[in-house]
N, C-alpha and C positions, 0 to 999 in steps of 0.2 A: 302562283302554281303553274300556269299556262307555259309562263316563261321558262323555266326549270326544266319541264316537259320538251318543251323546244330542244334547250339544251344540250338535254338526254339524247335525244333525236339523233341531232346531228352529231354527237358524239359515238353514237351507235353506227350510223351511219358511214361516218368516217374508218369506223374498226372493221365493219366488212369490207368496207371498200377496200383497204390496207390488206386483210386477207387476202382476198380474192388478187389485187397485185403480188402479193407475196408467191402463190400457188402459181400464178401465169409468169411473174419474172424466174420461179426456181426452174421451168420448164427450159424458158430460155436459154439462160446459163447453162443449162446439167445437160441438153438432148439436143438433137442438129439432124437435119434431113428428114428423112423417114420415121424414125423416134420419137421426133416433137412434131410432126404432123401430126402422128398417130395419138400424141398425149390428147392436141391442141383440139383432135374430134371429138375426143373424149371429155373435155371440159362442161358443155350446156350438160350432161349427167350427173357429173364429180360433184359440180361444183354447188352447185343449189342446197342439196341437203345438207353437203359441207358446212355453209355460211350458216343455214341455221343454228346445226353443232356448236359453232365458233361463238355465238351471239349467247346462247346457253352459258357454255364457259364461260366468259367474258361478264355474263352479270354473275354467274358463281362466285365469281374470283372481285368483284365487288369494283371494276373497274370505272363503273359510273359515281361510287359516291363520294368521288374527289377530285375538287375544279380544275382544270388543265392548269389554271392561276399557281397552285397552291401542288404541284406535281413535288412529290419527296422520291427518296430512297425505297422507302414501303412500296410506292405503288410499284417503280419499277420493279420491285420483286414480285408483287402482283402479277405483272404482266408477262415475267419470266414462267414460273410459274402454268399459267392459260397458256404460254406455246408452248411450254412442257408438253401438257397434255392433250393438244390438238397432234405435236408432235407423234405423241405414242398412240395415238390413236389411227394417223396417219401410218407406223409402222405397222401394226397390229393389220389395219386393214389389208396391207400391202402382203406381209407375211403369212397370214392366214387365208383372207378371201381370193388375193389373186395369185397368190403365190407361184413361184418355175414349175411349181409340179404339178397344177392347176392347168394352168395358159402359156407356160413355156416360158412364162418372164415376170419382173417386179416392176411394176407401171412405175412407181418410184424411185425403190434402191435406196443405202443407206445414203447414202452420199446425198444424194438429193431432197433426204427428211432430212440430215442435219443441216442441209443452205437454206431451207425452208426457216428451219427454227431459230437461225440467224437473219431472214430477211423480215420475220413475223415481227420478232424482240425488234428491230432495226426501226420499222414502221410504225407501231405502236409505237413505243416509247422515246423515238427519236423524235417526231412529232409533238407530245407533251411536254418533254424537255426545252425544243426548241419554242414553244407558245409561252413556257414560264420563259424564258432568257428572255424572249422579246419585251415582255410584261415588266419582268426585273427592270430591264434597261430602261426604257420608258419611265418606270416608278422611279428609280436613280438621276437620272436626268431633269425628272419636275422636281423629285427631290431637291438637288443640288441648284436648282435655280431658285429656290424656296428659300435655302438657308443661307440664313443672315448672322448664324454667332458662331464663328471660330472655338472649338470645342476642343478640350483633351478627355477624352475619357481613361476612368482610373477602374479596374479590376480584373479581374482572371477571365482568362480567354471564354470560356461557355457563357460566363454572364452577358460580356462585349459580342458576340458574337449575335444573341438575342436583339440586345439593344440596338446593334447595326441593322438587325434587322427590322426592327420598328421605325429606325428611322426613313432606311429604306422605302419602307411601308407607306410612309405619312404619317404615322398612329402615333407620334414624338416628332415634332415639327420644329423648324427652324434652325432648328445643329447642324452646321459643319465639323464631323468629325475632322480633326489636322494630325491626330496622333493618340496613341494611346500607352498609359503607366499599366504595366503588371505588378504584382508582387511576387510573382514565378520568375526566377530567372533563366529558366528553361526557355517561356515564351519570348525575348527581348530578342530583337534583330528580327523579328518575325512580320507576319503582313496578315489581319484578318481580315476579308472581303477586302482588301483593296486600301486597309489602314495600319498603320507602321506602330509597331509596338517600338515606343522610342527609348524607355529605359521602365526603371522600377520609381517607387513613389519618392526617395532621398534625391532624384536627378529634376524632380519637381521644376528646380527655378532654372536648372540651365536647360530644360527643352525648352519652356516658357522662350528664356531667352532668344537659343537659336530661333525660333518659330517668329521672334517679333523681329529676326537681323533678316528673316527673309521676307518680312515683307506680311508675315501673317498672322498679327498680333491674336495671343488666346484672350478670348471674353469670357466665358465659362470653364468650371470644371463639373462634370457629372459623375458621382463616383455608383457602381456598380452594387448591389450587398457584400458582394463576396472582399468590396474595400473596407468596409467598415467591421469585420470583423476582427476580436483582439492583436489574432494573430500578425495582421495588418499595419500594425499599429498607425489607429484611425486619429489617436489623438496627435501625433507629427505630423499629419496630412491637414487637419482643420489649423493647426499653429503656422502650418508653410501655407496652404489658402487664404489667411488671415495678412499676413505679412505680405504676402503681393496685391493683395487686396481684391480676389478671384473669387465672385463667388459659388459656392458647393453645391450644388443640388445632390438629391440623391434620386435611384430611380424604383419606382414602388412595379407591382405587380408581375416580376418574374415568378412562377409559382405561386404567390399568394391570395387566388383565389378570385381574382377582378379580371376586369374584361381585358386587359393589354397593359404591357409596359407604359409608365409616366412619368413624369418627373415631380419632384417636390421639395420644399427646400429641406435640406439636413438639421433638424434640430437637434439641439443637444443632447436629447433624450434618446435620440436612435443610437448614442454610444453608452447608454449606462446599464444595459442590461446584458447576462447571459445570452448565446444564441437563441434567436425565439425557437417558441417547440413549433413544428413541423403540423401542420394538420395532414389529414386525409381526405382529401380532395374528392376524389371519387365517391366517397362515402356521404359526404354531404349532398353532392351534386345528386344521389343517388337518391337522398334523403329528401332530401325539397323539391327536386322537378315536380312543378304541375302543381305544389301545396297550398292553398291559405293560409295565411301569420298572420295574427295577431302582435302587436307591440308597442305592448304601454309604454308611456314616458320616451317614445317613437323621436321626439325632437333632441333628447338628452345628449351628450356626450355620447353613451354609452348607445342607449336607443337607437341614437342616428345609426350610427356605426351597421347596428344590429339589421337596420333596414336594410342598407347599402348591397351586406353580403348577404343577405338574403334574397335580394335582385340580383349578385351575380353568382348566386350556384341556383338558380332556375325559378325560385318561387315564382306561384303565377298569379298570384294577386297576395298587397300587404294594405294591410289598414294600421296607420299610425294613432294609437289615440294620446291624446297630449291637451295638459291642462293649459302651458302656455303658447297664446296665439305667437308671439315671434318664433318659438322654437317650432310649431307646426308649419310656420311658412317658410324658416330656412330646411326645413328636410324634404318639403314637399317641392323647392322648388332648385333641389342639387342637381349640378349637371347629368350626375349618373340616373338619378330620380326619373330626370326627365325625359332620358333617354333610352330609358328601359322598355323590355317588351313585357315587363309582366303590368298588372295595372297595381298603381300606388295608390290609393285615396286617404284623405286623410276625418278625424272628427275632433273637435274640443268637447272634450268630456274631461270632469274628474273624478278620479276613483273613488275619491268618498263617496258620490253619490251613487251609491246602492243602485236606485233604478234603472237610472243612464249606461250605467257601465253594463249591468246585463243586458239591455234593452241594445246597445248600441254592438257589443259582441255574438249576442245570438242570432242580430240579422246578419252579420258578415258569414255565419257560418264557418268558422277555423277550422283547419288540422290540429295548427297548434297556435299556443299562444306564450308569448315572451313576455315575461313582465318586468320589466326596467325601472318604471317607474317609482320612486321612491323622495323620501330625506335623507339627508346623512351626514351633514357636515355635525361633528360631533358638541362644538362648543353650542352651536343652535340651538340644537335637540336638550343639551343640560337646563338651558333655560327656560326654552319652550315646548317642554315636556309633552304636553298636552296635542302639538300639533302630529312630535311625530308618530304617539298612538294613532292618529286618526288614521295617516296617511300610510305607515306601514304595518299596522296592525288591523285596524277595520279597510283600509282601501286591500290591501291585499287580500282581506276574505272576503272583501266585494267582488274580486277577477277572479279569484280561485270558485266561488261557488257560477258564476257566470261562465267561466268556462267548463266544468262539469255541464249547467243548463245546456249550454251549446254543443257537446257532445262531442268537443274535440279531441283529439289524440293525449295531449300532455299539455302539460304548463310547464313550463320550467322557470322560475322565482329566483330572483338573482338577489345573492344573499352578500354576507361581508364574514371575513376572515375574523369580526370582532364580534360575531354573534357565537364565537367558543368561549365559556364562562366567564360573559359579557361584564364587564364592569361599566357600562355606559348605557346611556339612554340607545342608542344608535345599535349599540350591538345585542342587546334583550328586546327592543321592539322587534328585530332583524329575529333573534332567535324564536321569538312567541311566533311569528307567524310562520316557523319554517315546522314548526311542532305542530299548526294549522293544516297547515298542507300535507305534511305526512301523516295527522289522521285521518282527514278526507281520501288522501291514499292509501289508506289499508280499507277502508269503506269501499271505495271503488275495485279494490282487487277481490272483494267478495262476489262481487257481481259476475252476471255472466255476459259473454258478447265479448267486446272489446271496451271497456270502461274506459275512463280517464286518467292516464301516469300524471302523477303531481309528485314534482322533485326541485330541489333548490340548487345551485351554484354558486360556491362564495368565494369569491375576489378577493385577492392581497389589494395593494395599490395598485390604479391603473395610472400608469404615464400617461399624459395628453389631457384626462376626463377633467370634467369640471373642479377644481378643488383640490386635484393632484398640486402635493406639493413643489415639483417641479417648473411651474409657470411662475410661484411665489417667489422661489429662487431667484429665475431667472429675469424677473421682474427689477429685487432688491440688487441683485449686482449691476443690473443696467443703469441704475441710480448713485452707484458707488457704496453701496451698503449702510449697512452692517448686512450681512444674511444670520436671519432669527432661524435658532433650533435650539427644542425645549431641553431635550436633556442630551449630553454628550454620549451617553449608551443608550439611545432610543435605538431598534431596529425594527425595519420592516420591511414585507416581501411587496415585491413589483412586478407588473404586467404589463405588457401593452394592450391599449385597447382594443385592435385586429387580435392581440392572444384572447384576449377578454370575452370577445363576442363570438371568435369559433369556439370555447369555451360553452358559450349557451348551445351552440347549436351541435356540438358532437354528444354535449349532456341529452340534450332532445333523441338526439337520435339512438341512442345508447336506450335508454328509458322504454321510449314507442316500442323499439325490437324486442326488447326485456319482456312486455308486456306482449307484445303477440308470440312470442318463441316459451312462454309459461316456465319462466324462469321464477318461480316465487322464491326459493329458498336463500338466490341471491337477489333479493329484487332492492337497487339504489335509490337510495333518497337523497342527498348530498355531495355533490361532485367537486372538486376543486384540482386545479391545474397544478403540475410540479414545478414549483415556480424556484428551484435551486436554492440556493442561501440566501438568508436574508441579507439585507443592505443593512449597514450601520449610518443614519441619516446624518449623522457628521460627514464620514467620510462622502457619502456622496455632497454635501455641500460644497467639501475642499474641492472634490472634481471639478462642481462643474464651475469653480472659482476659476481655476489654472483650464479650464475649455475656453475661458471667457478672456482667455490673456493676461490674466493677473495671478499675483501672490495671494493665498491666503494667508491670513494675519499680518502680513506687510500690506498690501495696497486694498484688500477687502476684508472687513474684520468679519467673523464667527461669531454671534452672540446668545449666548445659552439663557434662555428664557424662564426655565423652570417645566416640568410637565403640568398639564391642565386636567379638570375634572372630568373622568370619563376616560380618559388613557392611560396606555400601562406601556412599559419599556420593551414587552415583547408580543407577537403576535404568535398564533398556533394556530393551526389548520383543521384536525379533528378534536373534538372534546375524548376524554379520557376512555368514556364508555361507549363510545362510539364505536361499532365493529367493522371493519375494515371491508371491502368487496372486490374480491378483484376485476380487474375488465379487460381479459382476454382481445390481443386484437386490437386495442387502443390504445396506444403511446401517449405519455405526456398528460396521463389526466388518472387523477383518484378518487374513489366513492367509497361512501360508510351507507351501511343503515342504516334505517330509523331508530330514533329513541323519541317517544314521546306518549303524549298524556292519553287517555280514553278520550271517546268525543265529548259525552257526559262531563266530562269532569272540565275541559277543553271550553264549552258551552257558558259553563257555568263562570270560570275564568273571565272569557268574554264580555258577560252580563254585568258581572262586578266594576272592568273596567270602564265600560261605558257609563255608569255611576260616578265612578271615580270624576274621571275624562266632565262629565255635565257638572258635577260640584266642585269642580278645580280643586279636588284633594291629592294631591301627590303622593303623599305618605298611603294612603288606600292604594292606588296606584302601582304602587313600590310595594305593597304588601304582595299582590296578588302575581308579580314577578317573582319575587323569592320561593312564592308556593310553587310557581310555574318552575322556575329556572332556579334552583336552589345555588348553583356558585353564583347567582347575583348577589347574594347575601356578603359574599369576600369583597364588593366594591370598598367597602368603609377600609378594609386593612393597606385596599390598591392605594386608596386617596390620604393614607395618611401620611403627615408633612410636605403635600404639596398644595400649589397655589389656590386662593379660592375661588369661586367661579367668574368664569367673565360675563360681562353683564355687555358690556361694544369689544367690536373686532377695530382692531386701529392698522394705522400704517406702519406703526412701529409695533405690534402685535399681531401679525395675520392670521387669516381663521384656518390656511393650511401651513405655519411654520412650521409643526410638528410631525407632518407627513399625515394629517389625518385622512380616514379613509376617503375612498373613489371611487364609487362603485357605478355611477350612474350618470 
């Protein structure tokens, strides 16, 4: 803080100083002999309240809250602007108080406010300009004696532009940009900061080339987002990186949410999806500054994720709770983790236990709380029925009534796109407790104050998560195959896990607002992202056969497995009687109301399966589903003529061939 204050100081310091030069050189210039004597008596008067005026302005126009380092466009307009107005103040006084018909003369003159308001603009901002040049140059210079890998980067000029700019930075270390591919050919023959746009992405291997005849062989390619878009055509670009044998990175964090540009390698999965949906940045960042989170199953796939971007749109303290010790150690101890300014702590608790879990939530005292954690692998759950009631059906009304205790803002319950008239263990436990949480949220909307929003989010497939079928794939082709998919018209929708997890937190935000703005008559319980058409899990196998440099059916076979117990060839987003909500103002995301049971009746439910669940009776079990979730009862028509249940997952049977869900 001291320092900062300093800063300011002499920043301040400097702009009067610059005034007051401005005010004595315009004299100079403009007046000679008797004139500028007479101005130059007049000064220890003028000038004094002058400065103070100017220092007024000067913090009006907001000219201390951006480091000389970091000097843009904006501030110059800023500082245009403040000598506007010192300008016209200066006329004003000149025209009015002293005016020819006053004292016979204009101590200034027009001539002499506009060299003013030219020497002002000159000082101020010549000064800041030239402090970042120096800083740039410097930064360029350590930079360039840092990097050590011959670089081409590949995408449209605003994205490369950025990038150059991180590298600049240091914040992307060790590239030597040699050149850059557009896919504009507008841009080509062009120079951004100081780098040659050498051709488009087809000229690939003869810049390569030239670049090695001079002497500058390329070791990497970094491709841009705006490369891997269809339009692009990103699958030529990884077939020509593969064939020179170059490898792709890609670079994350323009816009999306993290602290700065990075790099990471290109999986194959950043080419299989739609453009991602676009969050709202501001809205979140708006949303969490300062907040406590909560987030179960904190170590997960999903979890982690959820921490991550919760440490960069501002939260000020996360508690991770997490049954497995490895997953609580790798989240707790991620570079971002560690580097954060909000505080991360972490606890092993499992949801099941009732006491733990409220006891270990109420002391962190939440805003909100995420709950991730779950089961879900589908073939599991058919067998070991038993476990995933515990964990998704009584663990989650262990967080849900725990966070009501604790008095937080919302829960938001992350649900699966198979809990709409569930034919599976995976998507009726998933459903039971989303029917859970939305009676406890009609309970708490009777209350007065500001009670508790409990709302769920359900997920198609997430790319990347645990169990996504994607890793399975690309597992089986690394081996030379076969790549297993159950049925040849299986579809289903996908996500990325970064969609996935601003997903929870725009649903959070969306909800919280819902409920202090006393929106009852649309108030959401169920949010799910537009996640465009589904995928046909054939075709995406053939993909990502021919990403991987091969033929499908000629050099990697397709082999169709059958569907398994618990899945069905298509997925759906809202159940039937679901009523729609619109949500004004947010792009890229959809909500129904509630449908669900009384609590009473909800209770009672409960009771029976905890019964069930201690006498390992399934069929009790399954009864009290069908009462719950009456399209449970259509499983038997889903499951008829297909395979009977798996009892092991093999290597020639994976437990995600069929795309099963990914939620977590």
């Amino acid at each position: 803080m001291q320092q900062r204050l300093y800063k300011t100081a002499v920043m301040v310091a400097h702009d009067l100083a610059a005034t007051a030069a401005a005010v004595v050189l315009t004299f100079l210039f403009r007046f000679q002999g008797g004139m500028l004597a007479e101005r130059l008596h007049a000064l220890p008067l003028l000038l004094p309240p002058f400065l103070i005026f100017a220092g007024l302005v000067y913090g009006r126009f907001r000219l201390y809250r951006t480091k000389w380092r970091f000097a843009s466009l904006q501030d110059l307009a800023g500082i245009v602007r403040a000598a506007s107005v010192l300008a016209l103040a200066l006329l004003v006084i000149d025209w009015i108080l002293v005016s020819s018909d006053l004292y016979g003369f204009y101590f200034f003159g027009k001539i002499a406010i506009l060299l003013y308001w030219v020497l002002q603009i000159f000082f101020l901002g010549g000064t800041r300009l030239a402090f970042r040049y120096l800083k740039d140059t410097r930064s360029r210079q350590s930079s360039a004696r840092a990097a050590t890998v011959p670089t081409l980067l590949l995408g449209r000029g605003a994205d490369i532009d950025v990038l150059i700019r991180a590298i600049e930075a240091g914040s992307v270390k060790k590239l030597a940009p040699r050149g850059i591919l557009s896919p504009r050919a507008d841009e080509r023959g062009q120079f951004m900061r100081g780098v040659p746009v050498l051709g488009g992405f087809p000229d690939l291997e003869r810049v390569v080339a030239d670049l090695a005849g001079r002497g500058e062989p390329v070791r990497r390619l970094v491709a841009a987002p705006s490369a891997l878009v269809p339009e692009a055509a990103p699958d030529d670009l990884i077939a020509r990186a593969r064939r020179l044998g170059l490898p792709l990175a890609r670079v994350v964090g323009l816009g999306e949410g993290v602290q700065g540009p990075e790099l990471a390698p290109l999986e194959i999965e950043d080419l299989l999806l739609r453009p991602t949906v676009a969050i709202d940045r501001p809205r979140l960042e708006a949303f969490l500054a300062g907040r406590r989170v909560v987030v179960t199953g904190g170590g997960g796939s999903i979890g982690s994720e959820i921490c991550l971007r919760a440490v960069a749109f501002g939260a000020a303290a996360v508690l991770v709770l997490e049954a497995s010790e490895p997953a609580l150690h790798g989240i707790l101890s991620h570079p971002a983790i560690l580097g954060a300014g909000a505080e991360v702590t972490g606890v092993l608790a499992d949801i099941r236990d009732r006491e733990r879990t409220r006891a270990v939530i109420t002391a962190f005292r939440p805003d909100y709380v995420l709950h991730a954690a779950a089961l879900k692998q589908v073939p599991y759950l058919e067998r070991d029925w038993q476990e995933g009631i515990k964990t998704n059906v009584f663990g989650s009304i262990n967080v849900a009534e725990a966070a009501v205790a604790a008095g937080a803002r919302a829960l938001v319950m992350i649900s699966t796109d198979k809990a709409i008239e569930p034919v599976s263990q995976l998507g009726v436990t998933k459903r039971f407790a989303e029917m859970v949480a939305q009676a406890l949220d009609a309970e708490q909307s009777a209350r007065p104050g500001h009670p508790t929003r409990l709302i769920a989010v359900r997920f198609g497939n997430v790319l990347g998560s645990a169990g996504s079928v994607v890793p399975v794939f690309k597992a089986q082709i690394a081996r030379g195959g076969p790549v297993t998919v159950t049925h040849p018209d299986m579809v289903r929708y996908f996500m990325t896990v970064r969609e996935a997890c601003d997903l929870v937190l725009t649903a959070a935000s969306h909800a919280d607002g819902e409920a202090r703005g006393g929106a009852e008559a649309e108030r959401a319980a169920v949010y799910v992202l537009k996640m465009g058409q589904p995928v046909r899990i054939a075709e995406l196998a053939e993909r990502m056969v021919r990403l991987a440099g091969f033929e499908p059916g000629a050099e990697i076979e397709i082999a169709y497995t059958g569907a398994r117990p618990g899945e069905r060839l298509n997925e759906i987003l809202f159940a039937r009687e679901e009523p729609r909500v619109a949500l004004p103002g947010i792009d890229g995301v959809m909500a129904a109301r509630p449908v669900f049971a009384d609590r009473d009746q909800l209770d009672g439910w409960v009771a029976r399966l905890r019964d069930a669940v201690a006498a390992g009776d399934r069929a009790a079990a399954e009864a009290v589903f069908e009462a719950a979730v009456p399209h449970f009862r259509e499983r038997h028509a889903q499951r008829a003529g297909r395979a009977p249940a798996i009892g092991t997952v093999t290597a020639d049977a994976p437990l995600a061939g069929a795309a099963s869900a990914a939620i977590g």
